[in-house]
C-alpha positions as CSV (number, residue, x, y, z in Angstrom):
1,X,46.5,108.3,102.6
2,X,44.8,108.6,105.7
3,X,46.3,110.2,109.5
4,X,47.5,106.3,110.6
5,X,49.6,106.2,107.4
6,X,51.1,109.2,107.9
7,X,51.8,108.7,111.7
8,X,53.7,105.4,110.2
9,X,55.6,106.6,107.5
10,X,56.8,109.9,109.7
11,X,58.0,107.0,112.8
12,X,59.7,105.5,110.0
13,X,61.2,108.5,108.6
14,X,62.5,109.4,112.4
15,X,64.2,105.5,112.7
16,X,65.7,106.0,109.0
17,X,67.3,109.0,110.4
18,X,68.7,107.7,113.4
19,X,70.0,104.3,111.8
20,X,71.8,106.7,108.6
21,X,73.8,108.7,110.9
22,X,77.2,107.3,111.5
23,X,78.8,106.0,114.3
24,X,82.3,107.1,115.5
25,X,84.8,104.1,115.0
26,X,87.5,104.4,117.1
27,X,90.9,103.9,116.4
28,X,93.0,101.7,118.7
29,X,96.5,102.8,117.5
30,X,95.7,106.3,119.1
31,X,95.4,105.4,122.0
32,X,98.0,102.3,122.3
33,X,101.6,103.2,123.4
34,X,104.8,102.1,121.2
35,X,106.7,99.5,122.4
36,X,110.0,99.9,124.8
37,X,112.9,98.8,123.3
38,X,116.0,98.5,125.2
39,X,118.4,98.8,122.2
40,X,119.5,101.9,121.0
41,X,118.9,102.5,117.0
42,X,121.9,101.7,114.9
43,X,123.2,103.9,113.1
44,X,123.4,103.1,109.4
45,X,124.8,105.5,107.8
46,X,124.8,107.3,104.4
47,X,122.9,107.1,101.5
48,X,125.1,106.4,98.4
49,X,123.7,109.7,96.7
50,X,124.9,111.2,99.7
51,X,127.7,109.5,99.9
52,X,128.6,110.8,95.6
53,X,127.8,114.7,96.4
54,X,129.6,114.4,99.9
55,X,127.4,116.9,101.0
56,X,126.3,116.6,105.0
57,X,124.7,119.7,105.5
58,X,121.6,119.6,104.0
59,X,120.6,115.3,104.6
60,X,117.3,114.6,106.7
61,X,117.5,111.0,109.0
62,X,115.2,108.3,107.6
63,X,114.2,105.3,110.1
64,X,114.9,101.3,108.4
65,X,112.3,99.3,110.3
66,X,114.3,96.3,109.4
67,X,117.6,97.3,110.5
68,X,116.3,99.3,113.8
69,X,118.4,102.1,113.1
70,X,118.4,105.4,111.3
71,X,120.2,106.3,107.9
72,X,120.9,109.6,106.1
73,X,120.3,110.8,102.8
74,X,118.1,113.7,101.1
75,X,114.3,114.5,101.7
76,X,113.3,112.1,98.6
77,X,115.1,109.2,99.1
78,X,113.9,106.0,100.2
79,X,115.9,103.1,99.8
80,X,117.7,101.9,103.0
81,X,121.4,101.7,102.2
82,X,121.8,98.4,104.1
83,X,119.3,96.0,103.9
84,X,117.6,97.8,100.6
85,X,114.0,98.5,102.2
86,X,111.6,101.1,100.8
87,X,108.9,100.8,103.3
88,X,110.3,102.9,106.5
């Protein structure tokens, strides 16, 4: 190969280099703010396991984004006791 042809392949090396490196996407949901609701949450109440061991002490809130309102029951449930929805 002669000096040209190397010239050429190291300008293309540099270009490869700069088009490979990745750009930062950014992420619009960090920097959005939640929506301001006027209502309150409801409050839904118990799970039905919690509601069996009667047991209060020890039962984390989970939020029903259906219902708008927060439930209780234990760490690994997930099942809204009013409308039935697994998804938060």
């Amino acid at each position: 190969m002669s000096n040209s042809d190397d010239k050429k392949n190291n300008a293309t090396d540099e270009n490869s280099a700069d088009d490979s490196t990745p750009s930062v996407i950014p992420f619009p949901q960090s920097k959005t703010k939640p929506k301001v609701s006027q209502q309150k949450p409801r409050e839904l109440g118990l799970s039905k396991l919690a509601q069996k061991l009667e047991a209060t002490a020890s039962l984390k809130g989970h939020w029903c984004s259906r219902c708008h309102g927060i439930w209780y029951g234990y760490g690994g449930e997930c099942e809204c006791p009013v409308c039935g929805n697994r998804n938060g």
